[in-house]
Structure formats: C-alpha cells, structure tokens
C-alpha distance (Angstrom), angle and dihedral (degrees) to the residues before:
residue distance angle dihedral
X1 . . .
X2 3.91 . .
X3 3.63 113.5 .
X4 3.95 107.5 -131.4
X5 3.72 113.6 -127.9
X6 3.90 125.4 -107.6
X7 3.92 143.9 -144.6
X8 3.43 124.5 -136.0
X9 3.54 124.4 -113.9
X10 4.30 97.2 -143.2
X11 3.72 96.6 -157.8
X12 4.41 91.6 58.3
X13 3.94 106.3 9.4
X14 3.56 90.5 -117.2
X15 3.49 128.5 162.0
X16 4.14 115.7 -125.9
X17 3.87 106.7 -174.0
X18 4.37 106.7 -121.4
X19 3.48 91.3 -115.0
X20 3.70 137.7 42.3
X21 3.55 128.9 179.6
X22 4.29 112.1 -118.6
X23 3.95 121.9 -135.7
X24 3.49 103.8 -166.3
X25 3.99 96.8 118.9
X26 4.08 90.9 176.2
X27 3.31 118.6 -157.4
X28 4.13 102.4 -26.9
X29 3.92 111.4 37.3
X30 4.26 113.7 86.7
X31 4.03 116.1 -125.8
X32 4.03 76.7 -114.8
X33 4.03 95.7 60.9
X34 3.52 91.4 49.9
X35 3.92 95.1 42.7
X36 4.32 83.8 54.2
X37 4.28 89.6 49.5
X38 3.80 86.9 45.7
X39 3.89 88.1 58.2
X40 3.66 98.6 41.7
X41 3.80 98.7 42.2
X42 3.74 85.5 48.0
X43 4.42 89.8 49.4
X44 3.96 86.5 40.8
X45 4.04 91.0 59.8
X46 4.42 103.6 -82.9
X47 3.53 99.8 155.2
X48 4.47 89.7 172.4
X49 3.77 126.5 51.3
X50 3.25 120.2 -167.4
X51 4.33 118.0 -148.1
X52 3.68 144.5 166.7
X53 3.30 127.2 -176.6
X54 3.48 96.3 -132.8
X55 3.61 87.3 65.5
X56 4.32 93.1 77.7
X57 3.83 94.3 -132.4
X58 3.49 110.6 87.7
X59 3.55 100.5 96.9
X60 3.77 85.5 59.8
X61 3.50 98.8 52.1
X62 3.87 92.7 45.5
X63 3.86 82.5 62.7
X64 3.93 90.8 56.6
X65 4.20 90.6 38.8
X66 3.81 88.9 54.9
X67 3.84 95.7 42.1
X68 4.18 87.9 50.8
X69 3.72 96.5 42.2
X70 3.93 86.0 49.2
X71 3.35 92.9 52.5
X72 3.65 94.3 68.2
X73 3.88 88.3 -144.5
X74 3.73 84.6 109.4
X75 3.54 131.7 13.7
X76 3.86 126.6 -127.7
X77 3.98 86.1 -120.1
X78 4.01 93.2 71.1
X79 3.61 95.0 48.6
X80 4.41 109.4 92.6
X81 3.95 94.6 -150.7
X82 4.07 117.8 -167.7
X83 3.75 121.3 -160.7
X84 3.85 129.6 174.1
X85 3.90 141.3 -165.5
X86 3.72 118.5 -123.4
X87 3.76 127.2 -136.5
X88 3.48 99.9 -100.1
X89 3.60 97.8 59.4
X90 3.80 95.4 43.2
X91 3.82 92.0 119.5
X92 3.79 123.9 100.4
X93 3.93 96.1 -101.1
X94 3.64 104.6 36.4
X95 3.86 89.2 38.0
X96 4.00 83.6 62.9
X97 3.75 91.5 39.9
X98 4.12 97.1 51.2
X99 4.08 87.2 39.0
X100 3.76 84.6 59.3
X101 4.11 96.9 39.1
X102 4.05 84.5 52.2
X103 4.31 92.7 57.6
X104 4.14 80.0 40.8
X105 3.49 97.0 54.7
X106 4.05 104.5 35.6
X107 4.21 88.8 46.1
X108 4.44 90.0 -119.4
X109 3.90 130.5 140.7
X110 4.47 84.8 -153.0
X111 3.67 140.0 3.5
X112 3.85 116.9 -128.0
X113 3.63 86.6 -135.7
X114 3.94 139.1 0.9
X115 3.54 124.6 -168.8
X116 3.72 141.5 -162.8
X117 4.25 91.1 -112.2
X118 4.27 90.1 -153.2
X119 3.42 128.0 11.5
X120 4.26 91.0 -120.3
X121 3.42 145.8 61.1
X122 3.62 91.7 -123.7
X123 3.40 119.0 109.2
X124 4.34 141.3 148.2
X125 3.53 144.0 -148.2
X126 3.70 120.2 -72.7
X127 4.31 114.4 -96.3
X128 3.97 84.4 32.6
X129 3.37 116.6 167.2
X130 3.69 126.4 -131.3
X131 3.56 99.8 -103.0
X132 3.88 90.1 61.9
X133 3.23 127.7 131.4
X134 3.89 135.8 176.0
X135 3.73 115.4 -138.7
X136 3.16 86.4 -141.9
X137 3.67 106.9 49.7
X138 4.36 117.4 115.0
X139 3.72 133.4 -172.1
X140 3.56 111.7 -93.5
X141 4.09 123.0 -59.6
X142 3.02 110.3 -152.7
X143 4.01 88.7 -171.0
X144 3.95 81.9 58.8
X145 3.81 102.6 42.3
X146 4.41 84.4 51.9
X147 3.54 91.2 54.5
X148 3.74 90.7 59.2
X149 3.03 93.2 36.3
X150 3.65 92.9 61.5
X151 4.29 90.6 59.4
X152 3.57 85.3 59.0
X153 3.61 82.1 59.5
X154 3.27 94.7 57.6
X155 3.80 91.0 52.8
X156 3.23 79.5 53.5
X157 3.91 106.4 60.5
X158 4.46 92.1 34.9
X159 3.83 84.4 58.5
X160 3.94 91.2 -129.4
X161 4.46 81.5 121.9
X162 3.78 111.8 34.3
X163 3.16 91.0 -168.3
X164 4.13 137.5 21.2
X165 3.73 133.5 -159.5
X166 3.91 155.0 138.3
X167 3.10 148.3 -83.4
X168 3.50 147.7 -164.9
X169 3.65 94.1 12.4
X170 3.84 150.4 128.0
X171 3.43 143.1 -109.4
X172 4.44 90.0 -120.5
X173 4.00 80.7 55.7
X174 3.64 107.1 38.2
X175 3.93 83.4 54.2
X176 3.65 95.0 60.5
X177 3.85 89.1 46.3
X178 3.43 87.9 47.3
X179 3.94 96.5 58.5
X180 3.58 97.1 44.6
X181 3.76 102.0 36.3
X182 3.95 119.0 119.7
X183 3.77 87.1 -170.1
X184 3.93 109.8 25.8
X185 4.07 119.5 -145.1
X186 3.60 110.1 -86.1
X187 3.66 91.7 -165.4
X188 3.92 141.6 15.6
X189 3.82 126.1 -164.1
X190 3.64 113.2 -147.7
X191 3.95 138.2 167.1
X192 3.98 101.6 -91.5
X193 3.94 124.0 159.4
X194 3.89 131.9 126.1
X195 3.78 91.0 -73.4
X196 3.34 98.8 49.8
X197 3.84 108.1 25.0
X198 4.30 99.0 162.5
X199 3.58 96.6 -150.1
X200 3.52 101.3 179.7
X201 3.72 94.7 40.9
X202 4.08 89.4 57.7
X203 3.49 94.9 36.1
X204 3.96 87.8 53.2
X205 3.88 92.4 49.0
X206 4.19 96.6 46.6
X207 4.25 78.6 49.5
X208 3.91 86.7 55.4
X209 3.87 97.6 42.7
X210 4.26 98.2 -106.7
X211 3.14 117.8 136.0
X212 3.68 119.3 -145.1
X213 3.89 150.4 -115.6
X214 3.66 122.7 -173.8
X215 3.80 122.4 -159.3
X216 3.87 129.0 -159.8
X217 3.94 87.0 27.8
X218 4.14 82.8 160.1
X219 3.79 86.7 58.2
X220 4.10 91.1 -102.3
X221 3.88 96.7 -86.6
X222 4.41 85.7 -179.2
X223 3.80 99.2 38.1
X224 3.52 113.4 136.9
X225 4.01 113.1 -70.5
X226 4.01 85.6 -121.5
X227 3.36 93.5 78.3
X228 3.44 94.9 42.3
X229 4.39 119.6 114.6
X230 3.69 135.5 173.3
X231 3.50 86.6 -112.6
X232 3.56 103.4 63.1
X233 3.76 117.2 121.3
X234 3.95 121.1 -138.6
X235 4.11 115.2 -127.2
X236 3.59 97.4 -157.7
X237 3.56 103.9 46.2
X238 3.93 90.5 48.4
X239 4.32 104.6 116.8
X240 3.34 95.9 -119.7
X241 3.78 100.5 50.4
X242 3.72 85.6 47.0
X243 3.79 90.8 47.5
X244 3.39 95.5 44.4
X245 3.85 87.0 50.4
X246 3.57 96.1 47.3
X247 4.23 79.6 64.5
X248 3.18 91.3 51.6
X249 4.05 103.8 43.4
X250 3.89 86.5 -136.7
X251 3.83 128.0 121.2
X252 3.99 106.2 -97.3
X253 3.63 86.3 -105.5
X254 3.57 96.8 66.5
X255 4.18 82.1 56.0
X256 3.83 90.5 57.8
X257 3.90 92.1 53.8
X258 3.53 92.1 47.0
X259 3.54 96.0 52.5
X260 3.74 91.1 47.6
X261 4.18 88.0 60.5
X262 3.44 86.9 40.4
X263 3.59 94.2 65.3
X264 3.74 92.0 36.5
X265 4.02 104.9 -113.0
X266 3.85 114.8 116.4
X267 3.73 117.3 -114.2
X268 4.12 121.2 -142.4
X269 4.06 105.4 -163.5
X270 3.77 115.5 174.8
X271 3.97 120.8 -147.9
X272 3.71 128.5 152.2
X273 3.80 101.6 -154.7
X274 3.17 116.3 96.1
X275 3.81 98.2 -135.7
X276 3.65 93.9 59.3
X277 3.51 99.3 47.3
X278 3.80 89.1 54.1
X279 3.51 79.0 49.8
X280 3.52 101.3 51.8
X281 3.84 96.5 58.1
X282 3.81 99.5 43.5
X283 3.86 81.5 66.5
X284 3.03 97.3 64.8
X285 3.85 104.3 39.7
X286 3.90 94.6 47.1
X287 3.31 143.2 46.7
X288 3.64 105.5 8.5
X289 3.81 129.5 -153.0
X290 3.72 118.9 -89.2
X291 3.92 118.1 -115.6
X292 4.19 86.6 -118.2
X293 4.47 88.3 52.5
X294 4.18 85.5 39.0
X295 3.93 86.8 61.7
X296 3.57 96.3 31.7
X297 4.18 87.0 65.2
X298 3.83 94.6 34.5
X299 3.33 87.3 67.9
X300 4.25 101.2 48.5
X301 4.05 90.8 72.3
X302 3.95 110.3 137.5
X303 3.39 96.0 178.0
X304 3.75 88.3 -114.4
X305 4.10 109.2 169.1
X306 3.33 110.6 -166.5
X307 4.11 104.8 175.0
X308 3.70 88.9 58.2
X309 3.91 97.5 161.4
X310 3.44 108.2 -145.4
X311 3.79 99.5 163.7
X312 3.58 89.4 71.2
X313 3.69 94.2 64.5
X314 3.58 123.7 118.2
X315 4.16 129.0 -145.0
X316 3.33 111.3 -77.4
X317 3.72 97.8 30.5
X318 3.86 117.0 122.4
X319 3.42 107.0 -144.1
X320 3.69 137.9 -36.1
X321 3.94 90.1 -74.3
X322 3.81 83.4 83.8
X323 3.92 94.7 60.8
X324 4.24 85.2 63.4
X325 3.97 105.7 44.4
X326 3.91 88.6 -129.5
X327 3.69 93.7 169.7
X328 3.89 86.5 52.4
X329 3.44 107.8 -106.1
X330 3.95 130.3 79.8
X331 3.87 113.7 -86.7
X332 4.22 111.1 -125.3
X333 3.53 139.2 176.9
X334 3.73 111.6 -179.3
C-alpha cells in the first residue's frame, strides 16, 4: 500500500499524515455511521483521525481503535489521533475530568494532539438554533482561556498529549497565548478551503512554528443549517475548481484537497460512503496540482466563513464578526 505523505510539526519533528478523516457528523449522521467510516478510512490507508468530544461518537470509535490496534495489523503508533476539549469543561477540574473521559471513551493511553475546540467557555445545547444565546456566555478571557490552557500543559509534560494546540482562534489571541505560554501550540485547526483561504492566520502560525489542520476543506456542504446565510459561496461549483477538475478528471472535491497539500496545511473532510472516502485520499497521494492551477485557486478566496459560530455569542455582541477579532484586536464589552 501507498504510504500517505506527512507535515511536520516544527516544534517536535513529528510526522502528521496530510489527510485525516473528520467525525463531526452534526446534526444527521449516527455515532454508529461514523464508528463504520472510522474503520474503513483507517483499512483504506487513514493514518489521522480527527475527534472531539463534543461530537457524541467517541465511545464508538474507541470500539473500532481498540479492535484495529488488537489486531496487530496496525499498531496504535501509526495512527495520528486528534482530540479536543469542549467549552463547557474549559475550567481547570472538568478540563482534567473530560481530558480523562476522552482516553476512556476512544480505548488510548495518549492523544497525539489535544486542542482547546473554541477559544470560550461559552457553549449551548445540542440542535440549537441560530438565534441562541447562553446567558451565560462572555467575550473571551484571556485570564480564563490560560488557565486551561495550563492543564493542557500538564497533558503535556505526563505524555498522555504529545502534542497541544488551538483551535478556532485568532491571530489577537494566539499572540497573548503565545507570550505567556510555557508550552506553545504546536498546531491549530482552523476553517481553510478556496473560499476562505485565511492567509494571514496561516501565514502567522508557519511564522510561529504550528503546523496546521484545516477543516471543511470541501467548503462544509452538510454543516449544520445554523450557520447557514444567503451569502455563502459554494467551493466546488466555483469555475475554476471545476475547470481545474475537468483537467484533472476528478470530482471538484478532489481539487480542494489537493490544493490544501499544495499549500502545505492538512485537510480533515468527513464522508461516510465508502466511494468518496477512497476518493478523498487518492487526491491527495496522486496527481498533484500544478504550480500554474495552485495560483490559479489561491487567488479565488472570497473570504467566505462558513462555521461562523454564532451561538457562542454573548449580549452585547454585534454579530458573529466579534467571535474572530477581524479588525485585529479582541472584541469586549465589560
């Protein structure tokens, strides 16, 4: 079998595998259906899961990790697994507690990396609609979001996460982490596809020595219909990814995952049929884009967020432009 390529984490030398398979099923794919693409994405040549435990599934998937790791047909060592600490649990105790539940659930001795899922305590029930709001929920703290931060250090130092990093954030906030930081990120996970390519943002973390992992590099077609606008843009049915693809003979999803190895980040798509996951990894082992396409789709972005995260906000907020400190600085209102 083809080995599938890797990025290297700069802080360890570590090897993250350029494509991962996603498990967030929203609202519409069972714990089970994931559990199944787990198993046949890991058979089909997966080396990198990506989980959260917000996501409901893990459980599942630890049932499928300790069946394959049993096996002895591949050992737990070639498997890059991603875990990540929801909102609710971002204080010191239950940060430890849901860190803990997370090896429980997915049948590990260590994560090969955990992240901080959002950069805020705020958080909702599951199904919410957009319009929700916690009565609880603040702007960020960054006096809060350190003293998390410093479990994950201690993750860090047992060895039970090789690796720690962020998610979802900014470049205002990810300078203030990186100033007071014993253990800096190594990685952060971030929306990145044509659309939405964040240039600064991932020019700002190859600067600091993370390496990255885009999600919803197909432009999220089944994200939840919260975070849905009129607006939106649609990747794969921009003319130059379907040009482009039209080269190629590939679906214009394989084009997106290409570009995303092309420009080095490591992208996580989710599918449950089996024919697209197959897919999904042949585009990024063959066939790569050439410098001329590369440029051609660098050059598309729109700037088109789609995981916008409005249930997080907090009264007083705008809109969800204040979750991602656009005008560079972090939004307040106390």
């Amino acid at each position: 079998m083809k080995h599938v390529s890797t990025i290297t984490v700069p802080s360890s030398g570590a090897q993250i595998p350029s494509i991962g398979l996603g498990t967030f099923g929203s609202d519409h794919i069972s714990p089970e259906q994931i559990a199944q693409s787990v198993r046949f994405a890991i058979s089909a040549g997966y080396r990198h899961i990506d989980c959260a435990s917000v996501y409901g599934n893990e459980a599942e998937i630890g049932k499928v990790f300790e069946e394959v790791f049993s096996s002895g047909e591949i050992s737990r060592e070639d498997v890059w697994i991603t875990g990540k600490l929801w909102n609710d649990a971002h204080a010191p105790e239950h940060a430890r507690k849901s860190f803990q539940k997370t090896l429980n659930d997915l049948r590990l001795d260590y994560l090969d990396l955990y992240l901080i899922h959002w950069p805020f305590r705020n958080h909702h029930p599951p199904h919410a609609s957009v319009d929700s709001r916690s009565p609880n929920a603040t702007p960020y703290r960054h006096d809060q979001f350190m003293e998390t931060w410093r479990v994950l250090e201690e993750f860090s130092d047992s060895g039970h996460a090789r690796h720690i990093g962020t998610s979802n954030m900014s470049i205002a906030k990810l300078e203030l982490l990186l100033r007071d930081a014993r253990i800096r990120p190594s990685v952060n996970e971030m929306e990145l596809h044509p659309h939405f390519q964040q240039r600064k943002l991932f020019d700002f973390c190859k600067a600091n020595e993370m390496a990255v992992i885009g999600y919803s590099p197909l432009g999220s077609p089944n994200r939840p219909d919260r975070d849905k606008t009129d607006l939106d843009t649609v990747d794969m049915d921009d003319p130059v990814i379907r040009r482009i693809a039209e080269t190629h003979n590939v679906h214009p999803a394989a084009i997106c995952l290409k570009w995303a190895v092309a420009n080095q980040h490591v992208p996580i798509p989710l599918s449950t049929k089996e024919k697209n996951i197959l897919s999904n990894l042949e585009a990024v082992m063959n066939d790569p884009l050439t410098a001329e396409e590369k440029k051609e789709i660098d050059q598309i972005d729109r700037n088109c967020r789609l995981i916008k995260g409005q249930v997080f906000l907090w009264e007083g907020a705008d809109d969800y432009h204040d979750l991602w400190d656009e005008q560079g600085f972090i939004a307040q209102s106390y």
